[in-house]
NUMARRO-444901 format. One line per 2 residues: number of its first residue (from 1); for each residue x, y, z of C-alpha. Coordinates in steps of 0.2 Angstrom, whole numbers, plus 5000, padded with zeros to 4 digits. Example, Ala and Ser with C-alpha at 12.3 -4.5 7.8 and 13.67 -1.06 7.14 Angstrom:
<pts>
1	5062/4978/5039  5068/4995/5036
</pts>
This chain:
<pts>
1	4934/5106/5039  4936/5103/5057
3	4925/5112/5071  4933/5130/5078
5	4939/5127/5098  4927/5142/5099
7	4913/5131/5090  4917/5117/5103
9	4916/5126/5118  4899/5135/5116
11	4890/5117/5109  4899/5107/5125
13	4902/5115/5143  4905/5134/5139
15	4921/5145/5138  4928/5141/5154
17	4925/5122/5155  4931/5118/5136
19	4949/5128/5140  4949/5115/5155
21	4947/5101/5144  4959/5109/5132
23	4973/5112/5143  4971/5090/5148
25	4973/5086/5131  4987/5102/5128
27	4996/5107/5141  5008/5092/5146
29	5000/5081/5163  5013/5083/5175
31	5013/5102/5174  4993/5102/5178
33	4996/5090/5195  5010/5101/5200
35	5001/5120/5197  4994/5126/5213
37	4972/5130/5211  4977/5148/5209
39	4988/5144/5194  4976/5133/5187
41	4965/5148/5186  4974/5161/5179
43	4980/5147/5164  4962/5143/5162
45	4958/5163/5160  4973/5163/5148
47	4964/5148/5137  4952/5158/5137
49	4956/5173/5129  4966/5160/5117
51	4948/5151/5111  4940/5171/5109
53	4958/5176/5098  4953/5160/5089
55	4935/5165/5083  4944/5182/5076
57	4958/5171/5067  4949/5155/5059
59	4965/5150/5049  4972/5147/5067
61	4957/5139/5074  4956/5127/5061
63	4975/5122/5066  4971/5121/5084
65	4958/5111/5082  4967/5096/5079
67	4975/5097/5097  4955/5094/5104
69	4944/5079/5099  4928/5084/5091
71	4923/5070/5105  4922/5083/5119
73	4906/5087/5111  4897/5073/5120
75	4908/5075/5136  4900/5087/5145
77	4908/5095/5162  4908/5079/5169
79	4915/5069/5155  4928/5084/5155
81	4935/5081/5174  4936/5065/5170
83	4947/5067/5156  4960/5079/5166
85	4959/5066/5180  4965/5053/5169
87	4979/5067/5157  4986/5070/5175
89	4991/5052/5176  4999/5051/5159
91	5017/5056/5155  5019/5071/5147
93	5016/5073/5130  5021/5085/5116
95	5008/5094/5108  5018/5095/5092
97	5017/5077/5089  5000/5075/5090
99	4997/5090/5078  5011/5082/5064
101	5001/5064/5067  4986/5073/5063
103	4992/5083/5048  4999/5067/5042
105	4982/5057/5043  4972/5074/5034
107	4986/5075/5022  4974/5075/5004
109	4977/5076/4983  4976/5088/4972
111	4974/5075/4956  4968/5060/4965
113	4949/5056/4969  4943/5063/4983
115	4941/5047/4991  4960/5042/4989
117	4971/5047/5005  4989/5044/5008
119	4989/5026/5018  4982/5008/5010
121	4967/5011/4999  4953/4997/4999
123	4935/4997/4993  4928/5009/4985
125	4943/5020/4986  4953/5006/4977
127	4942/5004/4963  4941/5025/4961
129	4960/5021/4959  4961/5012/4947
131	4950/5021/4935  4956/5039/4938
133	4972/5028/4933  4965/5019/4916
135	4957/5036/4913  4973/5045/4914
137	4983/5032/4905  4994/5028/4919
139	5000/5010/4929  5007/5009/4944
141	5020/4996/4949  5018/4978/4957
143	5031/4975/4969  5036/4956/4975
145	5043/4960/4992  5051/4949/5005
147	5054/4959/5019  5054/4976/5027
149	5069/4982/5017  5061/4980/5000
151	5045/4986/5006  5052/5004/5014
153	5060/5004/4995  5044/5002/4986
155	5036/5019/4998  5052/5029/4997
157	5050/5027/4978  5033/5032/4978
159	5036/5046/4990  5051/5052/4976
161	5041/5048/4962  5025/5057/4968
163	5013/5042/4963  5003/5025/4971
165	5014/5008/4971  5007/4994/4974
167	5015/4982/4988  5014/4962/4982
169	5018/4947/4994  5021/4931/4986
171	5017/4914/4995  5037/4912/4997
173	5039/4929/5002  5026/4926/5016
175	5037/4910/5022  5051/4921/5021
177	5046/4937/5032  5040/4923/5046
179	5055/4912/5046  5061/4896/5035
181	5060/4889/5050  5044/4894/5056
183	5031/4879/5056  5021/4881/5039
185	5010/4866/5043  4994/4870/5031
187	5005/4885/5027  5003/4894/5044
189	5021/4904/5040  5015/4909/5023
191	5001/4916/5030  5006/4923/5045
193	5022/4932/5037  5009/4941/5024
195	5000/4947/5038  5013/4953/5048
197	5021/4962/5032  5003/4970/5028
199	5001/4975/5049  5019/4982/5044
201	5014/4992/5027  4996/4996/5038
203	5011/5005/5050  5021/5017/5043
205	5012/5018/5026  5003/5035/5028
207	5020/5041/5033  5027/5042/5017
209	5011/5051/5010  5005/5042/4997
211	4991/5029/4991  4998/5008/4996
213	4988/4994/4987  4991/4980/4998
215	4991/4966/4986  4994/4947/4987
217	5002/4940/4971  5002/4922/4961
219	4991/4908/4969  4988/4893/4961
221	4974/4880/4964  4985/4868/4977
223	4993/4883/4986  4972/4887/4989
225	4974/4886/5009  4983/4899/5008
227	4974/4910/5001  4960/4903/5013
229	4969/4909/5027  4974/4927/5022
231	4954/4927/5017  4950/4922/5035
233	4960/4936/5040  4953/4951/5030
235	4936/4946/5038  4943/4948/5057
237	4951/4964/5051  4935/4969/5042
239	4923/4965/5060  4936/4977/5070
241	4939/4991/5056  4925/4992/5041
243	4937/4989/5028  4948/4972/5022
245	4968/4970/5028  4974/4968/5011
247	4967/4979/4997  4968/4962/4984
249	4974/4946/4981  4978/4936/4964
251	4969/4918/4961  4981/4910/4947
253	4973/4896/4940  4977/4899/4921
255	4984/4881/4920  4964/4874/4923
257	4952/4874/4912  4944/4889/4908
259	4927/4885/4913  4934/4879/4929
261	4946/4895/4931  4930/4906/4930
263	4920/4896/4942  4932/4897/4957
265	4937/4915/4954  4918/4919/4955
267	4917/4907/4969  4929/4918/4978
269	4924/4934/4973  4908/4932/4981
271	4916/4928/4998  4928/4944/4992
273	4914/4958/4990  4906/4954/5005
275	4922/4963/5012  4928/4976/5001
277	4942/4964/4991  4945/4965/4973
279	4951/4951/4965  4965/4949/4951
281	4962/4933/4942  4974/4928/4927
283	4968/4919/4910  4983/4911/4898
285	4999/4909/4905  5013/4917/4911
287	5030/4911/4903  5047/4911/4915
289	5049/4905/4933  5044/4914/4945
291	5045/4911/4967  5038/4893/4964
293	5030/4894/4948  5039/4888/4934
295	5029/4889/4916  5047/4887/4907
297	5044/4873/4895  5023/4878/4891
299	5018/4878/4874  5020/4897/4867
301	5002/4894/4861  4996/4898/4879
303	5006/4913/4882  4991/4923/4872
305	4974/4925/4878  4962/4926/4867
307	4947/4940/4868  4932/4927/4868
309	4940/4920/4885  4941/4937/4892
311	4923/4940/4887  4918/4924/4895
313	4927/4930/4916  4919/4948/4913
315	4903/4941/4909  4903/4926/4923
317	4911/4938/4938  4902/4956/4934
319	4886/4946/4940  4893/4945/4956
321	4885/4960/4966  4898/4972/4975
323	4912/4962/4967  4927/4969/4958
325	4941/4961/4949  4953/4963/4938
327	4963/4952/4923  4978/4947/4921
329	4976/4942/4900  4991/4935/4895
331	4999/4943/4878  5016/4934/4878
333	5021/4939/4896  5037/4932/4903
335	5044/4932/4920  5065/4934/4922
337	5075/4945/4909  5079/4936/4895
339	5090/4940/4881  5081/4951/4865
341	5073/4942/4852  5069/4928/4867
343	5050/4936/4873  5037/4942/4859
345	5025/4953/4868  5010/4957/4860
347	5001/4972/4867  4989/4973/4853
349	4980/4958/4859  4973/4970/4874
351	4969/4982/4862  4958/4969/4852
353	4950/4964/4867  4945/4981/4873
355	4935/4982/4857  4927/4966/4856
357	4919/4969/4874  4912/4988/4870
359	4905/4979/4858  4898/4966/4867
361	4892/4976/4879  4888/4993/4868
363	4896/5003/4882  4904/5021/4878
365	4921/5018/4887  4935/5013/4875
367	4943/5002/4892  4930/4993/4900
369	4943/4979/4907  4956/4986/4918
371	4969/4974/4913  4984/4969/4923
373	5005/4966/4917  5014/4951/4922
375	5030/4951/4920  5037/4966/4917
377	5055/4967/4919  5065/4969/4903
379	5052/4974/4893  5054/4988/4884
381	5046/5006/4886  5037/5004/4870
383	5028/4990/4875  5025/4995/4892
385	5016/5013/4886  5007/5004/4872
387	4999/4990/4885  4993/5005/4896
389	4984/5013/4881  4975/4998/4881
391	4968/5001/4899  4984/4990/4909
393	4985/5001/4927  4997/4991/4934
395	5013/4980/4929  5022/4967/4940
397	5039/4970/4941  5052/4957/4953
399	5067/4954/4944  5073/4970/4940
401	5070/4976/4957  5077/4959/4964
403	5093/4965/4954  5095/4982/4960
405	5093/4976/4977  5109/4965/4978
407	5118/4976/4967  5116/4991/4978
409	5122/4980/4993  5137/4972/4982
411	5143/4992/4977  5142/4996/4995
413	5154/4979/4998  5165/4985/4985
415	5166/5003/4989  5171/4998/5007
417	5181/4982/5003  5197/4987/5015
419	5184/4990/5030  5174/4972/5029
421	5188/4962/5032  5190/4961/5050
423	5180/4969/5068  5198/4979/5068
425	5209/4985/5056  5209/4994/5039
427	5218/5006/5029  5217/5020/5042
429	5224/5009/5056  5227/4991/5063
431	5218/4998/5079  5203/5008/5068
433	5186/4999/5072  5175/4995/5057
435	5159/4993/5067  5151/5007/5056
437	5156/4997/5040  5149/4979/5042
439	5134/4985/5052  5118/4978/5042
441	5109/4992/5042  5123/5000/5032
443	5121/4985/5018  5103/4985/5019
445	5100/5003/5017  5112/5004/5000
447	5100/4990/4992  5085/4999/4998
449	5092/5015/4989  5095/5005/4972
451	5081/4998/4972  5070/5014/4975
453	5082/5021/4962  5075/5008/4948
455	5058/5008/4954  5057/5025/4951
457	5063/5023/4932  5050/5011/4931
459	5037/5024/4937  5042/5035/4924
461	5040/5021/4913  5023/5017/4918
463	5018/5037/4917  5017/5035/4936
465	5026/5052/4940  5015/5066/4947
467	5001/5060/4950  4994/5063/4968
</pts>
């Protein structure tokens, strides 16, 4: 709980100092230049008497206290001039904005662990995640993104849906937030549009209320620069903030062989733990095509992972001190939406595999991987439910939410048909404007509503529905 004004005072400069440095940070700064020495007084007896009401109403206190930093502690009078010297220089400012940042940034859950707050969730927080999540037999989905539109939707669905999301940038979808155009020599765009999307999600994420996993999705062993460069970047953010950029990132190299798969995810994730990253590595192979990749014509063999291999990457990366991963095991997975009959999925395989490690290890959890879903549009709630029973917490979903998208945006075209046409013109008059119409934000903000509207259904499918 926050410190009592009252509390504040006493420890710093006294009653009659601390409403001074109360009223800098309160009262708005051009009213303080302009009050006269006489009026300054009588509003400094008034804080006053505020501060002793407070100590007879701690429920108020407690609110108040976010108007006053904890730092004036260490202030002093000194340090408490100084800072109405430098208030009276500023704008004015409502205090009622600093009062809903702060409520926002001490927002807290009921269900969650204690350690998971509205905002992106790294580290230790991250992993606490993910089991309270296995533990409850929930998932949460993994979005592909490619821009701010599709990123709003994801948060919006969250916020409606009352559970985590996770928020996935592909290599392309990187290139695409930068530019096409942008020069992605050694991949600079790819890289630098990631950033900029997570610097983005970073923004406005704790707005919406709820937990973000900032997450980087497919990367196979020639697209390795790349995730080079978005490593490089998590350590500069981790020197200036304590914590990594991204909250994980996805090493794809299920088309190597599997000794050589495990030695470069372990490889990585020692670089990875040093900074607070989990790492999502993928063994078998994911069927479909998919922004770049494009396993169409592998043998179907391949599409099933086999529970000695899984053994063998939790074995090799649990060595790695501080490091945490999770596994993308392959149980007939296909990206795209195919036709029925098309895609065998066989969750049981999970099942299987969660056994053969307890035994391995002779554990008491049921779940000791925490498994990942690839390819999850189209697949059918049966599927999805019995794969989180089998300890999957999250399920990659694209072209679903690829499809609701446009379709939000080609309903809104439809609907307004007669006032897309032309700048002027349309059934109400030849002189009406239709400026209102073929604004982009009108377009965009339909697909952003669709596709929150599917990725909620897909919460609900996941068990991802009240849970903060």
């Amino acid at each position: 709980m926050a410190p009592k004004p009252s509390t504040l005072a006493a420890a710093a400069v006294g009653a009659y100092s601390a409403s001074t440095a109360l009223n800098a940070f309160v009262a708005p700064a051009g009213q303080m230049a302009e009050q006269s020495p006489q009026a300054q007084q009588q509003q400094q007896q008034q804080q006053i008497r505020r501060l002793r009401q407070h100590q007879q109403q701690p429920a108020a206190a407690a609110e108040a206290s976010t108007a006053m930093p904890v730092g004036m502690l260490a202030l002093g009078v000194a340090g408490a001039a100084t800072c109405i010297k430098k208030s009276a220089k500023r704008a004015p400012r409502s205090t009622k904005v600093v009062r809903m940042a702060t409520s926002v940034a001490e927002k807290t859950f009921t269900k969650m662990p204690a350690s998971v707050k509205p905002g992106v969730v790294t580290g230790k927080a991250l992993v606490d995640l993910l089991n309270y999540a296995k533990e409850n037999e929930f998932a949460m989905p993994g979005v592909n993104i490619v821009g701010t539109n599709s990123i709003n939707a994801c948060m919006e669905a969250a916020a409606k849906a009352g559970g985590p999301i996770m928020v996935t940038f592909s290599r392309g979808g990187g290139q695409f937030i930068a530019g096409k155009t942008a020069d992605n020599a050694d991949d600079a765009a790819c890289i630098a549009g990631a950033v900029a999307g997570a610097l983005h999600v970073r923004t406005v994420a704790e707005l919406y209320g709820v937990p973000v996993i900032l997450h980087t999705d497919h990367c196979q062993k020639s697209w390795l620069p790349w995730f080079d460069g978005l490593l490089k970047a998590n350590e500069e953010y981790f020197e200036k903030h304590g914590e990594p950029l991204f909250s994980s990132h996805m090493l794809d190299l299920s088309e190597e062989p599997l000794e050589e798969n495990i030695a470069i995810c372990k490889k990585y994730l020692e670089r990875m733990a040093k900074v607070d990253l989990l790492l999502e590595m993928e063994l078998g192979i994911t069927g479909g095509e998919e922004d770049g990749v494009d396993n169409t014509d592998v043998d179907s063999s391949r599409l099933y992972t086999q529970p000695e291999e899984v053994w063998q990457v939790y074995e090799a990366l649990s060595s790695v001190p501080n490091g945490n991963f999770t596994v993308a095991a392959a149980f007939g997975n296909v990206h795209g939406v195919y036709a029925p009959g098309n895609v065998s999925l066989k969750p049981v395989i999970l099942h299987n595999t969660q056994k053969y490690i307890k035994e391995k290890l002779g554990c008491e959890s049921d779940k000791p991987v925490s498994f990942v879903f690839h390819g999850g549009s189209g697949s059918s709630t049966e599927d999805i439910q019995y794969a989180i029973k089998a300890g999957v917490i999250k399920m990659n979903i694209d072209t679903d939410t690829q499809w609701a998208f446009w379709d939000g945006m080609n309903q809104y075209q439809k609907k307004n048909v007669d006032y897309l046409q032309a700048q002027i013109g349309n059934p109400e008059g030849a002189e009406k404007p239709n400026k209102k119409y073929y604004d982009p934000r009108m377009a965009l903000r339909a697909g952003e509503q669709s596709m929150a509207d599917r990725l909620v259904q897909a919460m609900q499918d996941l068990n991802c529905i009240d849970r903060l």
